[in-house]
DSSP file (Angstrom, degrees, kcal/mol; ACC not computed):
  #  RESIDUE AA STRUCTURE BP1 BP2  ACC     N-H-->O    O-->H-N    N-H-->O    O-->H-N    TCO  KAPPA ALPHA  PHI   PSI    X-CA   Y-CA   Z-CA
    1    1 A X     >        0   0    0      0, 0.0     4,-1.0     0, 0.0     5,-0.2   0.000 360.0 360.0 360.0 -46.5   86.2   74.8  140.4
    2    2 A X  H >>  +     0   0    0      2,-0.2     3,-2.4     1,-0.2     4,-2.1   0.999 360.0  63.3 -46.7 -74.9   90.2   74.0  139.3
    3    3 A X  H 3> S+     0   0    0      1,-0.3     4,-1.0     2,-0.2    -1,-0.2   0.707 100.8  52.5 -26.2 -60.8   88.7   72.3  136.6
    4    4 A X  H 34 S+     0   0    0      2,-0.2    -1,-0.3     3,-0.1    -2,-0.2   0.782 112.8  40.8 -10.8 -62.2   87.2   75.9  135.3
    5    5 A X  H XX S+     0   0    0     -3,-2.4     4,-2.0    -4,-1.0     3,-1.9   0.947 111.8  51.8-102.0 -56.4   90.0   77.7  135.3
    6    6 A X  H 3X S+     0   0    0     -4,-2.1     4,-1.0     1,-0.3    -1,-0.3   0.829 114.0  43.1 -42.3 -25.2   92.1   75.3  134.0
    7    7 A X  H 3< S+     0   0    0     -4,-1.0    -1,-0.3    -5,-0.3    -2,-0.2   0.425 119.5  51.3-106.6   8.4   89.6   74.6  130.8
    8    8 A X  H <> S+     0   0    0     -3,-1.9     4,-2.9    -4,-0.2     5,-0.4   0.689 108.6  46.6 -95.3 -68.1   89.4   78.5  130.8
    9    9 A X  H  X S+     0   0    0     -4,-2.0     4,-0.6     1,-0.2    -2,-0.2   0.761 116.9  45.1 -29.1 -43.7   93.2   79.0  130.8
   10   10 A X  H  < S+     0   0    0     -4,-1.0    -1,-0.2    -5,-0.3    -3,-0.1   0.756 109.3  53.9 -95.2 -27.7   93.5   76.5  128.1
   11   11 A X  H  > S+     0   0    0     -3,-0.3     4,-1.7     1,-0.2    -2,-0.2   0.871 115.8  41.9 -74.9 -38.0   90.4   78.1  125.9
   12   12 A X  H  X S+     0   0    0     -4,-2.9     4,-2.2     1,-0.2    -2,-0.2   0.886 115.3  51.9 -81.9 -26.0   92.2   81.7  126.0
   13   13 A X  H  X S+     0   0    0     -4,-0.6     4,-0.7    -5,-0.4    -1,-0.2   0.683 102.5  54.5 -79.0  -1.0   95.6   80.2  125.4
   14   14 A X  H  > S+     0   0    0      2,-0.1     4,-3.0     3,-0.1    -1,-0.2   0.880 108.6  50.5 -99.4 -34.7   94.5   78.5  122.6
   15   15 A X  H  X>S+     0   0    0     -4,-1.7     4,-3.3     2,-0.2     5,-0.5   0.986 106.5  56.6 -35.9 -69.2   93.0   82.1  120.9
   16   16 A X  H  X5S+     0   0    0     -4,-2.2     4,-1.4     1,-0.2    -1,-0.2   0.811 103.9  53.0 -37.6 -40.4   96.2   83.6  121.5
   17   17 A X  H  X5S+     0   0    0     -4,-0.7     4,-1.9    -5,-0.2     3,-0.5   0.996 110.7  47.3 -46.2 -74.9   97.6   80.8  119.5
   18   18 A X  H  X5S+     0   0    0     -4,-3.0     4,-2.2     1,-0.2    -2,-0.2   0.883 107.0  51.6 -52.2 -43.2   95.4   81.5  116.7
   19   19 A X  H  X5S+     0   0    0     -4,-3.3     4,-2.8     3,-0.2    -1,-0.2   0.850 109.5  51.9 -59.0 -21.6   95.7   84.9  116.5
   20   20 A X  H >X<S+     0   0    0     -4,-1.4     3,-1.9    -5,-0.5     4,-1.1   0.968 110.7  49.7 -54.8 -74.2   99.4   84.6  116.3
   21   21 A X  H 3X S+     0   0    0     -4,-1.9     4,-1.7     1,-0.3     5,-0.2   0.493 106.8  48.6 -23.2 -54.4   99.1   82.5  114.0
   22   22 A X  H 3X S+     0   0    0     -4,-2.2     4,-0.8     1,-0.2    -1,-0.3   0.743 112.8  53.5 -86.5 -20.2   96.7   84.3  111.7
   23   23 A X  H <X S+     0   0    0     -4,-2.8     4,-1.9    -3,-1.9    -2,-0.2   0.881 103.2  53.0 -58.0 -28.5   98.9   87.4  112.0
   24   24 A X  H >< S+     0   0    0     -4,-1.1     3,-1.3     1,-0.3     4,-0.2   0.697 116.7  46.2 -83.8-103.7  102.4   85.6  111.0
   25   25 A X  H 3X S+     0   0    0     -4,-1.7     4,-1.1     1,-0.3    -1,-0.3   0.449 110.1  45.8 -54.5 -33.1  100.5   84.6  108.1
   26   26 A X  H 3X S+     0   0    0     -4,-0.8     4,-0.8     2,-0.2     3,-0.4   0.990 118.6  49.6 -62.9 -59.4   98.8   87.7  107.1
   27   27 A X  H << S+     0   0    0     -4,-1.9     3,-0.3    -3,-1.3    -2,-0.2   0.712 105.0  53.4  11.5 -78.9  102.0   89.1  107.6
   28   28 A X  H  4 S+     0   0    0     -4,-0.2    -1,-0.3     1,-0.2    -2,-0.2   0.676 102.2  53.6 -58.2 -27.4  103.7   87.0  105.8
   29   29 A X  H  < S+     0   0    0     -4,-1.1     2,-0.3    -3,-0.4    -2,-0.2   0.846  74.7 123.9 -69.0 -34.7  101.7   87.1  102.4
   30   30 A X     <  +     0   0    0     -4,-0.8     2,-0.4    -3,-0.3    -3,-0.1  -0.013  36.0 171.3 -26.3  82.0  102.2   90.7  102.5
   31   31 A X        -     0   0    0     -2,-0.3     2,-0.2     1,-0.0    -2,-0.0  -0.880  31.5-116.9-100.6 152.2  104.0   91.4   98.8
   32   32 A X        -     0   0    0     -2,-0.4     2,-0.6     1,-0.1     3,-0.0  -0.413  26.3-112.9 -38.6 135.9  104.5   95.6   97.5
   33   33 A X        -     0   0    0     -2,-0.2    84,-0.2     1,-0.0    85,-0.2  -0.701  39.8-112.4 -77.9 135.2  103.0   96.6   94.7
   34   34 A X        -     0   0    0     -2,-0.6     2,-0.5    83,-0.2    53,-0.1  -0.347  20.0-131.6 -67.8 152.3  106.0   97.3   92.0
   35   35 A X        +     0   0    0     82,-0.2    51,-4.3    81,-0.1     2,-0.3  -0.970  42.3 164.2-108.7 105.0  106.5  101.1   90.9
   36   36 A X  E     -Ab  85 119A   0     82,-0.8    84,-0.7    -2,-0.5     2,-0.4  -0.908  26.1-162.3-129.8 150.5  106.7  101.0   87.0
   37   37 A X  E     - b   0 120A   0     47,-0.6     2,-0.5    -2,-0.3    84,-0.2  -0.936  13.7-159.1-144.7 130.6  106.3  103.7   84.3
   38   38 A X  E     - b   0 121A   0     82,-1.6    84,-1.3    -2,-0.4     2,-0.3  -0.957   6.3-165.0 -98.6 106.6  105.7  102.6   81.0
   39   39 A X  E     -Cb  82 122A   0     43,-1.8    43,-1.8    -2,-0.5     2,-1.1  -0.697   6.3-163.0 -97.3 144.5  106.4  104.5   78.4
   40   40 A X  E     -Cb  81 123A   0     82,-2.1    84,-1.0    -2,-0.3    41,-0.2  -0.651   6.4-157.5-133.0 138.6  105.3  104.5   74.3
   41   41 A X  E     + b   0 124A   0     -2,-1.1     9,-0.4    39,-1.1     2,-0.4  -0.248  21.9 167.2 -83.8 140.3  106.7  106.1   71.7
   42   42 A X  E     - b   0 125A   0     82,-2.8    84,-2.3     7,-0.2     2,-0.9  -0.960  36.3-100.3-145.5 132.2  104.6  106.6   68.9
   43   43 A X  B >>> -D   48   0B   0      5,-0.7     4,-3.0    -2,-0.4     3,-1.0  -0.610  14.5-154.3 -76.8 126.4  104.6  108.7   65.6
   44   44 A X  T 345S+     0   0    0     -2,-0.9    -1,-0.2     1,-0.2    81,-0.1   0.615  91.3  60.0 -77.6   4.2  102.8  111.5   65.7
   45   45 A X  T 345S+     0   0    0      1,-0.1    -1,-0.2     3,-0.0    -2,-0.0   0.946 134.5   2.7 -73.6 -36.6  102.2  111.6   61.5
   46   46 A X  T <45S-     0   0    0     -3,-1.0    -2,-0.2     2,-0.0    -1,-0.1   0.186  91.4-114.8-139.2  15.2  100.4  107.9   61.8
   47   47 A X  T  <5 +     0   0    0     -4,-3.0    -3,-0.1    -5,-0.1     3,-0.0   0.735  66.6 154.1  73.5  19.1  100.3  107.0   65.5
   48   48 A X  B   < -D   43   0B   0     -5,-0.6    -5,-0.7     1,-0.0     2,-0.3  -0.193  47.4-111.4 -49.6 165.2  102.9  104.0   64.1
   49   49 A X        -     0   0    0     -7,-0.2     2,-0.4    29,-0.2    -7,-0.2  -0.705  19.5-136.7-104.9 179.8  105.3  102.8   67.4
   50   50 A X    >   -     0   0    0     -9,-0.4     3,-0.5    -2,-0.3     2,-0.3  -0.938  21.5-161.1-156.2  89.9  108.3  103.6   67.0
   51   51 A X  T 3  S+     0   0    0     -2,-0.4    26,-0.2    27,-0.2    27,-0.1  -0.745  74.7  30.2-106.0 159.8  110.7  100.6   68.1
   52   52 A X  T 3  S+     0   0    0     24,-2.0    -1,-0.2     1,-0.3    25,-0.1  -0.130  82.1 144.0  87.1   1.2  114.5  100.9   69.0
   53   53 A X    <   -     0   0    0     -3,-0.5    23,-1.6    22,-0.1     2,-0.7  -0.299  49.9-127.1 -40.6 119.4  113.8  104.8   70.4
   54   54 A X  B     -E   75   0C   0     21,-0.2    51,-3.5    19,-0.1     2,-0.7  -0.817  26.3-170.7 -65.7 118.3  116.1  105.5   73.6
   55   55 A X  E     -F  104   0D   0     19,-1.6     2,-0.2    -2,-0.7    49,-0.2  -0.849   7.1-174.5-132.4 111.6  114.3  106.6   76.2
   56   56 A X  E     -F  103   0D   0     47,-1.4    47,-1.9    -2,-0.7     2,-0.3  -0.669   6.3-162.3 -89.5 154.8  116.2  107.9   79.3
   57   57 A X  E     +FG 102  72D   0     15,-1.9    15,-3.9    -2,-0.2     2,-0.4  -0.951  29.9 147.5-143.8 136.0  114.1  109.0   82.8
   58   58 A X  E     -FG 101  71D   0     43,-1.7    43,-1.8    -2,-0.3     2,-0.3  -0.916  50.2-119.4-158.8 174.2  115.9  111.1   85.2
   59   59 A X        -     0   0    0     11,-0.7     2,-0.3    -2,-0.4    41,-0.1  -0.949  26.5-179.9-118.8 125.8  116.1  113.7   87.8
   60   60 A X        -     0   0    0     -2,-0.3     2,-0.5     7,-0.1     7,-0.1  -0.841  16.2-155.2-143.5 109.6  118.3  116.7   86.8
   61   61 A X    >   -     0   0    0     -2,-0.3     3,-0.7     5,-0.3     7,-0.0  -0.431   4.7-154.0 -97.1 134.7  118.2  119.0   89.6
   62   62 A X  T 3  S+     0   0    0     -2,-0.5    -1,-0.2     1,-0.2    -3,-0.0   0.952  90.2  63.2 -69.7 -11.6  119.0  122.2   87.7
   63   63 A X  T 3  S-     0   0    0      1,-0.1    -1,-0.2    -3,-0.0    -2,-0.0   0.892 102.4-136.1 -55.4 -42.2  120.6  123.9   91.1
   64   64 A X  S <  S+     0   0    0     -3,-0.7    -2,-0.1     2,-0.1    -1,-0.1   0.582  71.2 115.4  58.4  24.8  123.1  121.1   90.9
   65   65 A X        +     0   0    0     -4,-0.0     2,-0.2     2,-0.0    -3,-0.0   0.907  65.2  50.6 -64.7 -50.0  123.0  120.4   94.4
   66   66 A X  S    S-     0   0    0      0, 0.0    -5,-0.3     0, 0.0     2,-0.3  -0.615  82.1-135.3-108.7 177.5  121.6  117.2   94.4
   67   67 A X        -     0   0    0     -2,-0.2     2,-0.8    -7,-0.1    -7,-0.1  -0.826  44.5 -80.2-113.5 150.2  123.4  114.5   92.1
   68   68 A X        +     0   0    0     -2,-0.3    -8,-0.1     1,-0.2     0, 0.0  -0.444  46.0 173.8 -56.7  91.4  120.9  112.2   90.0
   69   69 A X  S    S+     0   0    0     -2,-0.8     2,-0.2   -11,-0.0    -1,-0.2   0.812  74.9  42.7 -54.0 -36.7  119.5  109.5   91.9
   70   70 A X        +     0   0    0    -11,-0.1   -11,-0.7     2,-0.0     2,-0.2  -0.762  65.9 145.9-106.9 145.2  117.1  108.2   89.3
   71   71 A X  E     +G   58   0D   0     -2,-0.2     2,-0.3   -13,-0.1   -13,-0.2  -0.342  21.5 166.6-173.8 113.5  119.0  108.1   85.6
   72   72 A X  E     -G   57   0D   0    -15,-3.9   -15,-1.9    -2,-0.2     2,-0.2  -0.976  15.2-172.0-140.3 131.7  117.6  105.1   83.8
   73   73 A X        +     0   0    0     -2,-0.3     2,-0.2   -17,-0.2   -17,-0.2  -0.369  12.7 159.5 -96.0 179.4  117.9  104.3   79.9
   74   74 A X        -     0   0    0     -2,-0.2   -19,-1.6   -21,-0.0     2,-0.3  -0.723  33.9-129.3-158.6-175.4  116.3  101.6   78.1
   75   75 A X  B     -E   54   0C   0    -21,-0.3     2,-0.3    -2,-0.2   -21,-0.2  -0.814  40.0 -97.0-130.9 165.7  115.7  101.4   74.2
   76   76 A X        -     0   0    0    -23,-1.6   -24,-2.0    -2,-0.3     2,-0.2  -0.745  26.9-133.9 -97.9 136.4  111.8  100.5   72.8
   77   77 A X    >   -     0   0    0      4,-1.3     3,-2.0    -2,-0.3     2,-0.7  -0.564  40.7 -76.2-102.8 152.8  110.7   97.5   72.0
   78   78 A X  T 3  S+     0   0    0      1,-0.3   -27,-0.2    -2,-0.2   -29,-0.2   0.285 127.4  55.2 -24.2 -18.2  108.5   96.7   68.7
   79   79 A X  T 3  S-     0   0    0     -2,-0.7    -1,-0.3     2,-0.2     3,-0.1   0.196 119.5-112.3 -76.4  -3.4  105.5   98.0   70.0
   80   80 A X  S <  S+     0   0    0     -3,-2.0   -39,-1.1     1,-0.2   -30,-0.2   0.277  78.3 123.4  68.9   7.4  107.1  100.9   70.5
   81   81 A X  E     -C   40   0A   0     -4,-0.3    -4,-1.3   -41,-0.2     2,-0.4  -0.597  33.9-173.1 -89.5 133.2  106.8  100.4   74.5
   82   82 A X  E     -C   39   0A   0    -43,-1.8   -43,-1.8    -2,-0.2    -6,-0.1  -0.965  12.3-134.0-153.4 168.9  109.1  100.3   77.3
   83   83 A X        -     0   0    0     -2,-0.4   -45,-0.2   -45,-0.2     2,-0.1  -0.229  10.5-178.3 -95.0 161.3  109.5   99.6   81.2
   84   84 A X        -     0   0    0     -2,-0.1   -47,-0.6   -47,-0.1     2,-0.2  -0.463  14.3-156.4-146.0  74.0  111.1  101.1   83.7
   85   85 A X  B     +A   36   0A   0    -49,-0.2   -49,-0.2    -2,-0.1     2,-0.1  -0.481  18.8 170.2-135.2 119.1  110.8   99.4   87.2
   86   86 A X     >  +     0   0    0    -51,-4.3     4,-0.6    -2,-0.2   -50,-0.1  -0.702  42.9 121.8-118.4  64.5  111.4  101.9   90.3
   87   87 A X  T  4 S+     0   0    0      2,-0.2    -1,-0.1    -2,-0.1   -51,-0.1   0.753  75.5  52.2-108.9 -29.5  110.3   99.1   92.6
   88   88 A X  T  4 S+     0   0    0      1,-0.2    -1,-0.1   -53,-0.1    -2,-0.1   0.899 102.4  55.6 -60.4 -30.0  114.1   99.7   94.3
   89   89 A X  T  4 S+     0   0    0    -54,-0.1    -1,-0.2     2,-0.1    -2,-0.2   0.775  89.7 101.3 -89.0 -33.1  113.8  103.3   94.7
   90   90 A X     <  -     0   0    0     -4,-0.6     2,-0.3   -55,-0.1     7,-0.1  -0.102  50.7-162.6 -64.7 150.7  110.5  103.1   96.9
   91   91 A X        -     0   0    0      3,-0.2    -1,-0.1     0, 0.0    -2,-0.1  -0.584  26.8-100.0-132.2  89.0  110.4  103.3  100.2
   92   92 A X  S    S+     0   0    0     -2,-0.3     3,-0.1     1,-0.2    -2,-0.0   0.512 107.5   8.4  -0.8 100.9  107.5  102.3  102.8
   93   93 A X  S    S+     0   0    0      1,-0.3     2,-0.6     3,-0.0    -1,-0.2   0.898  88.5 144.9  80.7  32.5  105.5  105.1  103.8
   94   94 A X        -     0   0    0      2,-0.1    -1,-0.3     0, 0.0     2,-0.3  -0.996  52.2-128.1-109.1 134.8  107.0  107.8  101.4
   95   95 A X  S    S-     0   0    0     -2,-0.6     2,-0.0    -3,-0.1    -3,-0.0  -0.476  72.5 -15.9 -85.4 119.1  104.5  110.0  100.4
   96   96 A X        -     0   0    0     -2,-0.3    -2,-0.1    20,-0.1    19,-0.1  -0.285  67.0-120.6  90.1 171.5  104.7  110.0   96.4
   97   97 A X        -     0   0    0     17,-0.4     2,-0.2    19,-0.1    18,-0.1   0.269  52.2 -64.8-117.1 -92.8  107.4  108.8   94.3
   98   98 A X  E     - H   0 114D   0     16,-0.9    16,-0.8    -2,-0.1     2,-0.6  -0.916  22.9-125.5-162.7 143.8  109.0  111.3   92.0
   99   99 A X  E     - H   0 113D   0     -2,-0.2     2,-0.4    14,-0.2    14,-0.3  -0.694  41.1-170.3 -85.8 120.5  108.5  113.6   88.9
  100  100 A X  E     - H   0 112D   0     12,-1.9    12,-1.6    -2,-0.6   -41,-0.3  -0.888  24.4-119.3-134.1 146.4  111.4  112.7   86.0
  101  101 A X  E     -FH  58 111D   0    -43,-1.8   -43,-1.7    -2,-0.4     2,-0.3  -0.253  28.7-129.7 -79.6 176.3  112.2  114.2   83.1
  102  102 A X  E     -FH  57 110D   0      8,-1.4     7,-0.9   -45,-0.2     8,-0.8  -0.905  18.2-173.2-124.5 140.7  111.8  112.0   79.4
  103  103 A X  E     -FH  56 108D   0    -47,-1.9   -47,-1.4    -2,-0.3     2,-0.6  -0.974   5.9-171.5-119.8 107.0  114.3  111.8   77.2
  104  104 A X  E    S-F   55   0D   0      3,-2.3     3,-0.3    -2,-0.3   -49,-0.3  -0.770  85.2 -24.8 -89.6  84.9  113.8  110.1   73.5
  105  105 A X  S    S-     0   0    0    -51,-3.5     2,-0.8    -2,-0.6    -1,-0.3   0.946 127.8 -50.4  51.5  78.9  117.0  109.7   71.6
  106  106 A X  S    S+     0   0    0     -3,-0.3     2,-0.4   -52,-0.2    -1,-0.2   0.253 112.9 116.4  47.8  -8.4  118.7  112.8   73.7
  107  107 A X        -     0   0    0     -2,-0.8    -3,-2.3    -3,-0.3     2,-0.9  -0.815  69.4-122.3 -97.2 137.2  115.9  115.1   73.1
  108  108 A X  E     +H  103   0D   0     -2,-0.4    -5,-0.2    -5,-0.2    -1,-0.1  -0.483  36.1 163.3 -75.8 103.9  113.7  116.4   75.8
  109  109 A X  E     -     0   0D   0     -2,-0.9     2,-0.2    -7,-0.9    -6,-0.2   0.283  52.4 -82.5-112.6  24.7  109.9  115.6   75.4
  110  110 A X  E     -H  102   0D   0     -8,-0.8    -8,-1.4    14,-0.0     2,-0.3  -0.535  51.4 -45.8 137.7 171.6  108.5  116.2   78.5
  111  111 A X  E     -H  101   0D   0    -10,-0.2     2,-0.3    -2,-0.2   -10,-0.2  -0.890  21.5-157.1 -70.2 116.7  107.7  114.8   82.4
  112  112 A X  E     -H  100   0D   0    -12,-1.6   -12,-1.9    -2,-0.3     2,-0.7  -0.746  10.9-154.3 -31.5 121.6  106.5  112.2   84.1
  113  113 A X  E     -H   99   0D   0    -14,-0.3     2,-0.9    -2,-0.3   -14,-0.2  -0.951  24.3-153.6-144.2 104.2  105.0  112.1   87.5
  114  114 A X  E     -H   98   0D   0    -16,-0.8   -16,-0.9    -2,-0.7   -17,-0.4  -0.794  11.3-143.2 -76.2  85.4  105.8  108.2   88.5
  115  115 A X    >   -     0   0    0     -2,-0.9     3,-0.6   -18,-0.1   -79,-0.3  -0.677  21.2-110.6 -75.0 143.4  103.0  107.2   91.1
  116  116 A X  T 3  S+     0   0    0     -2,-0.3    -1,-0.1     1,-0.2   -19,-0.1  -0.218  94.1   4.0 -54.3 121.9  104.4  104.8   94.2
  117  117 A X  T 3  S+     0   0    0    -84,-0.2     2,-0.3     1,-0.1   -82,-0.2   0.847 118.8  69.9  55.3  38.7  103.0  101.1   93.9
  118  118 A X  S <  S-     0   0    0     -3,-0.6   -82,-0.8   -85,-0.2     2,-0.3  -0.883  86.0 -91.3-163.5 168.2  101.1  101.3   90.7
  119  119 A X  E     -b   36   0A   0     -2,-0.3     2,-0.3   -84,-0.2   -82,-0.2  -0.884  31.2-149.7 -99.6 133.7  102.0  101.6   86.9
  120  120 A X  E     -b   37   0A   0    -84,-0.7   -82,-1.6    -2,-0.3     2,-0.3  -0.491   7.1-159.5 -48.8 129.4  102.4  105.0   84.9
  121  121 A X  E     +b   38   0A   0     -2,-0.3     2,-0.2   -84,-0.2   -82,-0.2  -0.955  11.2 178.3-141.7 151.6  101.9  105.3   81.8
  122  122 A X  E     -b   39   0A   0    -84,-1.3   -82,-2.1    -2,-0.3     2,-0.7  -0.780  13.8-154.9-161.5 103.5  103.1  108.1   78.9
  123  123 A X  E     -b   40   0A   0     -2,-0.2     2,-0.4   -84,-0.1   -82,-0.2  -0.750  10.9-164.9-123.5 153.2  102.6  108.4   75.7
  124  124 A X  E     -b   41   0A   0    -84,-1.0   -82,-2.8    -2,-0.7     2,-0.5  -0.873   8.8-156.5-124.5 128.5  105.1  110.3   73.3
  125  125 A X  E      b   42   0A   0     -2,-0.4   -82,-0.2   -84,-0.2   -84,-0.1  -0.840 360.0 360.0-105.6 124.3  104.4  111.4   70.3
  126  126 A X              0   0    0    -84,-2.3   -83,-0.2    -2,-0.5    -1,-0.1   0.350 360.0 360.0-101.9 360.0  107.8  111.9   67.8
């Protein structure tokens, strides 16, 4: 009868084990998906790209209340594409990321709506 509960004791402590186990590792593997919006710049006579364009993405709250969290340049790369990597700006368990305005060489062509843990894509035609 000891013998029972002891080889009983030892069979459920030995579960427990494993499921720890296989949580810290599940756990651990656990990476985010990055938050990217790609944008490409293109000409709209012949759909050409259109490499060395600046293209700023911001927030410009026109109230002037809040100050610009988001205000990222980059320039376009021969394909006429470039990245934008918001992977800092997310935050677990915010609903959404954020809609930001486009800028191409200082002129305003339009919005973006940046989805959270996936890539965005936008293409602008000059």
């Amino acid at each position: 009868m000891i013998r029972e509960n002891y080889s009983n004791i030892s069979t459920n402590w030995a579960k427990y084990v494993t499921l720890l186990a296989i949580l810290f590792i599940s756990h651990s593997c656990y990476k985010p998906k990055s938050t990217i919006a790609t944008i490409t710049v293109l000409n709209d006579s012949n759909n050409s790209p259109v490499s060395g364009a600046t293209v700023r993405l911001f927030y410009d709250d026109p109230t002037g209340v809040n100050t610009s969290i988001i205000n990222e340049q980059n320039t376009t790369s021969d394909e006429g594409v470039v990245n934008f990597d918001f992977s800092e700006y997310y935050k677990d368990g915010q609903a959404g990321f954020a809609v930001l305005d486009i800028e191409v060489n200082n002129v305003f062509v339009g919005v973006i709506q940046v989805e959270e843990r996936a890539t965005t894509e936008k293409t602008i035609y000059l």
